[in-house]
C-alpha positions as CSV (number, residue, x, y, z in Angstrom):
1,X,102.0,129.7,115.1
2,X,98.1,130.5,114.5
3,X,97.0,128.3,111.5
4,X,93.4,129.2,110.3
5,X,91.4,128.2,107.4
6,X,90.0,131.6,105.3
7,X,87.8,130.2,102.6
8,X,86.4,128.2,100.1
9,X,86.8,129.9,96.8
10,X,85.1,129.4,93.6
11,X,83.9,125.7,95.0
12,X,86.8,124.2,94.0
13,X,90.1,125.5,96.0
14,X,90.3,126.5,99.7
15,X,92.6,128.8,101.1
16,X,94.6,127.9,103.9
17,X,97.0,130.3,106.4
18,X,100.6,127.9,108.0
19,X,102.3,130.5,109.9
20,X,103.5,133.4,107.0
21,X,103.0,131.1,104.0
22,X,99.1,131.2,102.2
23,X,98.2,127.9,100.2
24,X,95.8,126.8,97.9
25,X,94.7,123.4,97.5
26,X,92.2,122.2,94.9
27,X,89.3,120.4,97.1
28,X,89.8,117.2,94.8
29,X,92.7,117.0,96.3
30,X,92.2,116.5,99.5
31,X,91.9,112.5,100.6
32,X,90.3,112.8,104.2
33,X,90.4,115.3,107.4
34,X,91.3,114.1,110.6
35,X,90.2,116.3,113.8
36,X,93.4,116.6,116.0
37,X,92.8,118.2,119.5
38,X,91.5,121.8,118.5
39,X,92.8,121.2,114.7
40,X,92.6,119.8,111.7
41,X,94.7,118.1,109.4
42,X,94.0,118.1,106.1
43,X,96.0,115.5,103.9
44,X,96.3,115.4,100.1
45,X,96.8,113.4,97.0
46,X,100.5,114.2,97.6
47,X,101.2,113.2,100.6
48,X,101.1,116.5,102.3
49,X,99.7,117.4,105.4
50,X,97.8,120.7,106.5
51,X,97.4,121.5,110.1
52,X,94.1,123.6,110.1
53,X,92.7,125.7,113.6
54,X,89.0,125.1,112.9
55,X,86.5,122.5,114.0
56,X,85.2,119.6,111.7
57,X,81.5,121.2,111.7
58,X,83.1,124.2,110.8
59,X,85.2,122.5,108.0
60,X,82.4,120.4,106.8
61,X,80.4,123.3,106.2
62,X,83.0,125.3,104.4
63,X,83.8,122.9,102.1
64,X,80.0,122.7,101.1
65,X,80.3,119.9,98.3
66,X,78.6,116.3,98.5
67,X,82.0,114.7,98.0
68,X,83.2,114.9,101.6
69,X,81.2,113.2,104.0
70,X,81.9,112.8,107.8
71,X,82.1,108.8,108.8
72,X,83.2,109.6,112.7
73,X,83.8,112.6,114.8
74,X,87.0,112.8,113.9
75,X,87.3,111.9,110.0
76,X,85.7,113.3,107.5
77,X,86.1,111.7,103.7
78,X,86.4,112.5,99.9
79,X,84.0,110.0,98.6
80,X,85.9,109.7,95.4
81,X,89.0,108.4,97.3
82,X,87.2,105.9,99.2
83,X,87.8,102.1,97.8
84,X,85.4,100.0,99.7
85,X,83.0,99.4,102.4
86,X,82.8,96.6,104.6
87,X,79.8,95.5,106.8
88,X,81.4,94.2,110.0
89,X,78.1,92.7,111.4
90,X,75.6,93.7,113.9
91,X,75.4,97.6,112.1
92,X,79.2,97.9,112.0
93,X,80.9,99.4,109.2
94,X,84.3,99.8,107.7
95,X,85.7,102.3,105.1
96,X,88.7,101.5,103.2
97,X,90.4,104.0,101.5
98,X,92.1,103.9,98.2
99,X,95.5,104.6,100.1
100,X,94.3,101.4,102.1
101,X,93.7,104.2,105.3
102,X,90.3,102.7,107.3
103,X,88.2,104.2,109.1
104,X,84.9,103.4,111.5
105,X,81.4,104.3,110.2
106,X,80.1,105.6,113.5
107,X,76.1,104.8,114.2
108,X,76.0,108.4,114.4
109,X,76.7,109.3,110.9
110,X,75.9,105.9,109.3
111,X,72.9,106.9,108.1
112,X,72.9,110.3,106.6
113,X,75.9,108.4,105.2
114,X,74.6,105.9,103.4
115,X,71.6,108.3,102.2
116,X,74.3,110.6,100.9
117,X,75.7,107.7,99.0
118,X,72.3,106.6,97.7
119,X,72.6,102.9,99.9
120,X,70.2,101.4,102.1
121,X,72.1,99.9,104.5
């Protein structure tokens, strides 16, 4: 089954291909994006999960909006879902989610990170 994302439309849903059925999910919606081999999963509000063919630069991109932010190389966020974060010492970061989910701040994206978010770290 070839899964594919189309588009982003009007900034606010995206438009995503499973198999023959088309769906369209708000972009506020969506908690956070895991990269899964050569997919994505996108996961909602609800609970449901979206399995995506198209890399997270890729997906980043489309979604064009300062609310998501990539934290690793395989997660990317929706800032307005995200609860806490934790210094874990030495540069180390954590990022807990409102669902409790956490995530690693890699050193690779901890700083446009943080300069997204308007913190010095």
């Amino acid at each position: 089954m070839e899964n594919y994302m189309i588009s982003l439309l009007d900034n606010h849903k995206i438009f995503i291909k499973e198999g023959r059925r088309y769906f369209f999910i708000k972009v506020e919606s969506i908690k956070y994006i895991m990269s899964s081999n050569y997919h994505a999963e996108v996961y909602t509000k609800s609970g449901k999960k979206h399995i995506v063919r198209i890399t997270m630069s890729d997906l980043i991109a489309t979604l064009s909006t300062k609310n998501f932010l990539r934290v690793n190389r395989s997660a990317i966020i929706n800032v307005d879902e995200m609860k806490e974060i934790i210094s874990e010492g030495q540069g180390d970061f954590s990022i807990i989610m409102n669902d409790n989910t956490n995530y690693v701040l890699s050193k690779n994206y901890k700083k446009s990170f943080f300069k997204s978010l308007g913190i010095r770290s």
